[in-house]
C-alpha positions in Angstrom: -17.2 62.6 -16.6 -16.2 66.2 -17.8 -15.2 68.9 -15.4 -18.5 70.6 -16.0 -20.6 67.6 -14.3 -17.7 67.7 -11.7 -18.2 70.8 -10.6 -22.2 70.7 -10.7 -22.1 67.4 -8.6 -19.8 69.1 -6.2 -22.0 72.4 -6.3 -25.3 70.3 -5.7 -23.6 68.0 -2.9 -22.4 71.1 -1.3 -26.2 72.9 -1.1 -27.8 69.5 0.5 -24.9 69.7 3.1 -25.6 73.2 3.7 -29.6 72.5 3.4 -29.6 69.5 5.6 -27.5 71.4 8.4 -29.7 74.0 8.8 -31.8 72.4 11.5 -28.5 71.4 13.3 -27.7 73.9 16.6 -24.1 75.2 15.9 -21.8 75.5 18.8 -22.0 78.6 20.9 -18.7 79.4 22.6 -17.9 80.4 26.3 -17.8 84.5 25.3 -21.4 84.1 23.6 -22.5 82.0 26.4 -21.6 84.6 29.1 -22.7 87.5 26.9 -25.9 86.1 26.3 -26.6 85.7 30.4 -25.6 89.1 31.1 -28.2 90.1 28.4 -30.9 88.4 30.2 -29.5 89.9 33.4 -28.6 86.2 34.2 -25.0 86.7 34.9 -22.6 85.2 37.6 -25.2 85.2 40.9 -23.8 87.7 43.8 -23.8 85.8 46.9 -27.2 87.9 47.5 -28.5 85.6 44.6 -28.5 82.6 46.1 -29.5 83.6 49.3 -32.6 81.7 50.7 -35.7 83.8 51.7 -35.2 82.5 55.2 -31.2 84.3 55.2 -32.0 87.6 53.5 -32.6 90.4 55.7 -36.1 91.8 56.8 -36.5 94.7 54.9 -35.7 92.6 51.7 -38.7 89.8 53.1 -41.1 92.8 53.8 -40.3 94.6 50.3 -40.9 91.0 48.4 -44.3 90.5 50.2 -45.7 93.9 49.5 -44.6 93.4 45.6 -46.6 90.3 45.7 -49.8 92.1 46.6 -49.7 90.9 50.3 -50.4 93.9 52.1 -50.0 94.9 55.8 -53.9 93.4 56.4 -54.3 91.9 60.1 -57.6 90.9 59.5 -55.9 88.5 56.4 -56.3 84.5 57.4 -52.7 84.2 56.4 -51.1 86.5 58.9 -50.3 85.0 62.2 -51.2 86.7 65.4 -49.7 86.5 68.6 -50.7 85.7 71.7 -47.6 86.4 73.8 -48.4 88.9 76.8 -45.3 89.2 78.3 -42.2 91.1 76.6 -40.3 88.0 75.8 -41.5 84.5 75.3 -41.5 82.0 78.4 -39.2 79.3 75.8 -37.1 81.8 74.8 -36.7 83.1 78.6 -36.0 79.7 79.8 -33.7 78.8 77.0 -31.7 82.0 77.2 -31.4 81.4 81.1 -29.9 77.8 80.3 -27.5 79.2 77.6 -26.6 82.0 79.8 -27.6 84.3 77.2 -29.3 87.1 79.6 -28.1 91.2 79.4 -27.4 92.4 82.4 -30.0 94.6 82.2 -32.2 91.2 82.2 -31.0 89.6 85.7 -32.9 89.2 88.7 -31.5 91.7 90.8 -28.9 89.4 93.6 -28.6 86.7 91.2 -25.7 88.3 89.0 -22.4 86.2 88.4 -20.0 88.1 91.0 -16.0 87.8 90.3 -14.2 85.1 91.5 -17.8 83.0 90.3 -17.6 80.2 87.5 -21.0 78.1 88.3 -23.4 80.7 89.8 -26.0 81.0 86.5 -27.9 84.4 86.5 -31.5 83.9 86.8 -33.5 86.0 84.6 -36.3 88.5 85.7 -39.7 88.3 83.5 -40.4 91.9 84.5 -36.8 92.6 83.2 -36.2 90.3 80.0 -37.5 91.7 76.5 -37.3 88.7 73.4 -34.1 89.3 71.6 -33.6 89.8 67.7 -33.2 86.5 65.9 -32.2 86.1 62.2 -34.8 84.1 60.1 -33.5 80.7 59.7 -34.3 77.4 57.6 -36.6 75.2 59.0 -37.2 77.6 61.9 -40.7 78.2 62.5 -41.1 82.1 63.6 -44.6 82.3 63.3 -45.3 80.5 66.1 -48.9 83.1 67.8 -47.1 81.9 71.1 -43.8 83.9 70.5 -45.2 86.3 68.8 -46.4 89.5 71.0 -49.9 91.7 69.7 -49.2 95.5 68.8 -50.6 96.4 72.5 -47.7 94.1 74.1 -44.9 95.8 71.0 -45.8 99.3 72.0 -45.5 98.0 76.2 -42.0 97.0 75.2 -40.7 99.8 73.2 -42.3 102.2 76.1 -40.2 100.2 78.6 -37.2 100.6 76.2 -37.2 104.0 76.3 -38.3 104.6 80.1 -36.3 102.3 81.9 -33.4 101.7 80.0 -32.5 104.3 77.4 -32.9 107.5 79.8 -31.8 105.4 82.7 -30.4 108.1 85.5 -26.8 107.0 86.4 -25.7 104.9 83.0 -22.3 105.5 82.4 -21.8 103.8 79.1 -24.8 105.1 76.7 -23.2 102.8 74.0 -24.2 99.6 75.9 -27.6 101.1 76.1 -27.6 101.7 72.9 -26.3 98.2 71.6 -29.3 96.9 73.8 -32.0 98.8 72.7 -31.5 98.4 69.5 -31.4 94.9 69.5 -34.6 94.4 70.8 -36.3 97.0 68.8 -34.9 95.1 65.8 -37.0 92.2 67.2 -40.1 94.3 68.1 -40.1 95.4 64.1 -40.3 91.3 62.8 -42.8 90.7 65.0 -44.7 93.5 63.6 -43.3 92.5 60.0 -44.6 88.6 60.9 -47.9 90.0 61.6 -48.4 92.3 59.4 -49.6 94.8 61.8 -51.2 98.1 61.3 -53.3 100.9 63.4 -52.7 102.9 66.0 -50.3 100.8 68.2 -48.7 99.8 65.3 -47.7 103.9 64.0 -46.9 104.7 67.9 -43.9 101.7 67.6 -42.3 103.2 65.0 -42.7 106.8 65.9 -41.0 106.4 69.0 -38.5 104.4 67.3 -37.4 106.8 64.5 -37.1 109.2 67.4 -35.1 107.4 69.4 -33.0 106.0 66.5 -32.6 109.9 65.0 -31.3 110.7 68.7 -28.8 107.8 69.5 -27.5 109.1 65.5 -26.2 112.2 67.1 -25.5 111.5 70.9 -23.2 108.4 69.3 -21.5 110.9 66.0 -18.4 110.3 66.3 -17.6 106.8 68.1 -15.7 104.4 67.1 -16.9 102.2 64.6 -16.6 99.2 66.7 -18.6 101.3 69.3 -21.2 102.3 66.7 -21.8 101.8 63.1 -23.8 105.2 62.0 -24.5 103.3 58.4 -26.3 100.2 60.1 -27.8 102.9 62.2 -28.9 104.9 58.8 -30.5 101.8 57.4 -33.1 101.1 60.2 -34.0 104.5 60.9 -34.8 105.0 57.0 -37.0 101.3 56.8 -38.5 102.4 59.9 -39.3 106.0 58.7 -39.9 105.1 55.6 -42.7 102.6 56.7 -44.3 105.1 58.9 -45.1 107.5 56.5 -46.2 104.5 54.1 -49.0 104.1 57.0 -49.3 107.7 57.3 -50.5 107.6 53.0 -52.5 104.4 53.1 -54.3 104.0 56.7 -57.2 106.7 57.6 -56.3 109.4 59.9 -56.4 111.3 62.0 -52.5 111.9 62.3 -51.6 114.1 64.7 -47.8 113.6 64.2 -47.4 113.4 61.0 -46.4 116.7 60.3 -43.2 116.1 63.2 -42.3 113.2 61.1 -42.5 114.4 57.6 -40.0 117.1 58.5 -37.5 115.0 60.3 -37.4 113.1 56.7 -36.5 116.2 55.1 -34.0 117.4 57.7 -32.3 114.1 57.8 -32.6 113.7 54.4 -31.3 117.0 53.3 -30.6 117.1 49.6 -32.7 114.2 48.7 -35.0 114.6 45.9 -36.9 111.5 46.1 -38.1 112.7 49.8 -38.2 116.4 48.6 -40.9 114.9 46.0 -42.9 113.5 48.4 -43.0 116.3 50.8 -44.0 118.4 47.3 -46.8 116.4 46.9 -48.2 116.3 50.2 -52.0 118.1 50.7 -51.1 122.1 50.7 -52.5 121.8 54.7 -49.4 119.8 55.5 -46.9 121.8 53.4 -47.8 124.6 54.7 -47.1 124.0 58.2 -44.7 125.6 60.4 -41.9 122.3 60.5 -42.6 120.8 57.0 -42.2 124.8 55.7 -39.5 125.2 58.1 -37.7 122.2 56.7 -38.5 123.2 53.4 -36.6 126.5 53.4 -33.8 125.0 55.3 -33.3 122.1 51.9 -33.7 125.1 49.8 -30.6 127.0 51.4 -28.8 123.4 51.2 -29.4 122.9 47.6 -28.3 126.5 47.0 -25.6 126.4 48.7 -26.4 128.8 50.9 -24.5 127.9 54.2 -25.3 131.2 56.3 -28.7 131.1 55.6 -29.2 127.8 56.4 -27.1 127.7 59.7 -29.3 131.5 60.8 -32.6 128.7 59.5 -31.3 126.0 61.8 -31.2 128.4 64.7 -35.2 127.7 65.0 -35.1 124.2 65.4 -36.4 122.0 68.4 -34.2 119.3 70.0 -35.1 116.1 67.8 -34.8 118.7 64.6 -31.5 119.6 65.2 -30.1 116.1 65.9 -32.1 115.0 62.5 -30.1 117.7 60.5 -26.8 117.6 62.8 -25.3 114.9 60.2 -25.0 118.0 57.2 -23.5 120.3 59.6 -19.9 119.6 59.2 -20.3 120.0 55.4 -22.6 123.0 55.8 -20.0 124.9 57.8 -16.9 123.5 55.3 -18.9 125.4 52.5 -19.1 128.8 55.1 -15.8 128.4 55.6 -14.9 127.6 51.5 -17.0 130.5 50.5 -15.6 133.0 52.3 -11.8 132.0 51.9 -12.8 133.2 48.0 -14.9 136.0 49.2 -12.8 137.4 51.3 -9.1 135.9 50.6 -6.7 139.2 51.4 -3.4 139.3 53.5 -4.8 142.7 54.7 -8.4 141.6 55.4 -9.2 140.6 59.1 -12.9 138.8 60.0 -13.4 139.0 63.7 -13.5 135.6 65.5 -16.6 136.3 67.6 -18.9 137.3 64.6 -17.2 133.9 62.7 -18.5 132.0 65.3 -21.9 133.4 65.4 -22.3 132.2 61.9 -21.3 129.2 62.4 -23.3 128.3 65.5 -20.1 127.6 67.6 -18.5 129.2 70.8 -15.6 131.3 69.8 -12.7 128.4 70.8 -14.7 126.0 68.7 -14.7 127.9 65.6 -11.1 128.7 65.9 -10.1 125.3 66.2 -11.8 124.7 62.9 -10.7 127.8 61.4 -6.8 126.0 62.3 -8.3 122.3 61.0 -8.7 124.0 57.4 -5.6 125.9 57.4 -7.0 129.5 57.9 -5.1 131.7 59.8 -6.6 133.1 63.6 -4.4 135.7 65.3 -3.8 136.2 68.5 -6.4 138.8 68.9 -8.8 136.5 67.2 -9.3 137.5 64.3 -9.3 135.3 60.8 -7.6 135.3 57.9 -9.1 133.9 55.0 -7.0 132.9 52.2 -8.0 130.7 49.1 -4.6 129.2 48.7 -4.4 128.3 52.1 -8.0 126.6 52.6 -7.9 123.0 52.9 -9.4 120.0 53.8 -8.7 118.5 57.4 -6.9 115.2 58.1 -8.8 112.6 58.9 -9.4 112.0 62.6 -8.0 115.6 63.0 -11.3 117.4 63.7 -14.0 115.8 65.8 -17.2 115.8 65.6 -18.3 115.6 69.3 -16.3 119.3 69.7 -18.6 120.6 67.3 -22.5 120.2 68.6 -22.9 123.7 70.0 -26.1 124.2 68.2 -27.6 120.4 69.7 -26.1 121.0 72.8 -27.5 124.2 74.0 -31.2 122.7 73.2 -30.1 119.2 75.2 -32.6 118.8 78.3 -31.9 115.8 81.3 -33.1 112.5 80.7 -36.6 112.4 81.9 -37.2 115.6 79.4 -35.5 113.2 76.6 -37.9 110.5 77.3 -40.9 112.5 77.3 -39.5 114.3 73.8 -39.4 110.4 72.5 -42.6 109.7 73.5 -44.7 112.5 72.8 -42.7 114.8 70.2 -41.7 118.1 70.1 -42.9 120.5 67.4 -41.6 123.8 66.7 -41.0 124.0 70.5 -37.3 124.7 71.8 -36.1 122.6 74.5 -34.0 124.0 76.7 
């Protein structure tokens, strides 16, 4: 055979290799693997990935069932309704009193485990006990209509909550208070997530527990974090708040306190353009009220950055308002003191103390002692010196907050005026 025929045989034996491999998958390597799953945003699963519906959080369960279309609807066949009249359960009070898993606040008053005691069991008192939070589980049935309470018994509970335990004459420790309210207003918002409640009892739960929630968020500023953890804090008051004024858009009115709670979003939200938006878009009724167009102007000096105007704003705030917007108030004073180290940075230029401390909404030895935690110099005489080069930021832990609630405190009324504020509301109404 010539080398011409060689080379066509070769050439033709070559295209039905290449013709009959065309239908043959070629290997895909590791890299093109793994680009390929991030492409379809199908990547390594986050240990959130694979958890079961049952482990993830609440406000994760609630979010999935409204994108599914199943809508807070009580009169829906699928939603479970309780039957429980009492603020916990009988089964869970008798298996709590077996475990010895009672609160103190939840004994039988003579029946508490004195020292020196290792097998006296406190009893529990039904008056007393309120159904703890318990994290959904596999193959734990929590729609049991039994252990479940109606939005009449949820509201009892939360009314309780705040009557006879959070402004509780004589508590020394408002943390364990706090760790115990909380708790069982957690489980007061899965029943009403279970249920799929909504009306009247349902909006008067969660109003008095974003008011209670945006209070314990500046009475605890400041503790420890193993005290108090202000971000889990954060999250709860947000789902809660969020999901009132969700009830506030969808469910027919009237709403009498929806005005209250549309400007505590925008005070405690300060900054926030996604609640701004929603505030912007409100009926020009609502805007134009004296809180909502109070809060307004006070987010307009914040986005300016306009610290004195904001602080002279903040002045006209009632009680809940000011502990709403107390979180922006150390930044908000930084920037007063930051603007007017530039301003007014001389060797030979002297600010008086007292006027300082005006501005600031702070008693003179308070605003000193942040003057010193930024470096600025305060005479003797007190009087500031402001200096650009010598501003700086404080060390941590070297400033705390708890010295600097002036503005709060001198609106703070006793306990019985705190639990009337958290029931009923106050609206452009000072509290002394």
């Amino acid at each position: 055979m010539s080398s011409n025929g060689l080379i066509m045989e070769s050439c033709d034996w070559r295209y039905k290799e290449t013709m009959s491999n065309r239908n043959v998958p070629r290997p895909i390597s590791y890299a093109q693997k793994r680009t390929s799953a991030a492409g379809r945003g199908g990547g390594r699963p986050t240990q959130e990935r694979w958890c079961s519906r049952e482990q993830q959080p609440e406000w994760r369960v609630r979010k999935e069932e409204e994108e599914s279309g199943k809508k807070a609807d009580p009169e829906s066949p699928g939603s479970p309704r309780g039957t429980c009249q009492s603020m916990c359960p009988n089964r869970e009070l008798q298996e709590r009193e077996s475990q010895n898993r009672l609160h103190r606040f939840e004994t039988l008053a003579g029946t508490e485990k004195r020292t020196g005691e290792k097998c006296r069991r406190p009893r529990a008192d039904p008056k007393r006990t309120v159904k703890e939070y318990s994290r959904p589980a596999a193959g734990k049935d929590s729609t049991r209509p039994s252990d479940l309470r109606p939005p009449a018994v949820l509201l009892k509970t939360v009314c309780y909550l705040v009557d006879d335990i959070a402004t509780m004459p004589g508590q020394t420790s408002w943390n364990e208070v706090y760790d115990f309210v909380f708790d069982r207003l957690r489980s007061v918002r899965q029943d009403m997530i279970i249920q799929r409640t909504a009306g009247p009892d349902s909006r008067a739960v969660l109003e008095r527990t974003v008011r209670l929630l945006v209070y314990a968020s500046f009475r605890l500023c400041g503790e420890p974090l193993r005290l108090y953890d202000p971000r889990i804090n954060d999250t709860h008051l947000q789902e809660s708040l969020s999901w009132l004024l969700r009830c506030y858009d969808t469910e027919p009115g009237p709403h009498g306190n929806r005005e209250e709670f549309q400007a505590l979003s925008l005070l405690y939200n300060l900054g926030s353009s996604r609640v701004l938006q929603h505030t912007l878009e409100l009926p020009k009724r609502l805007r134009s009220s004296p809180a909502i167009a109070l809060a307004l102007s006070i987010n307009r000096a914040f986005s300016e950055r306009n610290p004195v105007r904001l602080l002279r704003l903040a002045q006209r705030l009632s009680f809940l308002q000011s502990c709403a917007l107390h979180r922006h108030m150390a930044a908000v004073r930084r920037d007063l003191l930051l603007l007017y180290s530039h301003g007014l940075s001389s060797r030979n230029c002297r600010f008086p103390l007292a006027r300082l401390a005006k501005l600031l909404a702070l008693d003179v030895a308070h605003a000193g002692q942040l003057c010193r935690a930024h470096q600025l110099e305060v005479h003797q005489d007190d009087q500031v010196v402001f200096s650009k080069t010598c501003f700086s930021e404080p060390e941590p832990g070297g400033l705390r907050c708890t010295a600097h609630h002036d503005m709060v405190d001198g609106k703070r009324s006793d306990l019985a005026r705190l639990g009337r504020i958290i029931h009923e509301g106050s609206v452009n109404k000072e509290v002394a």
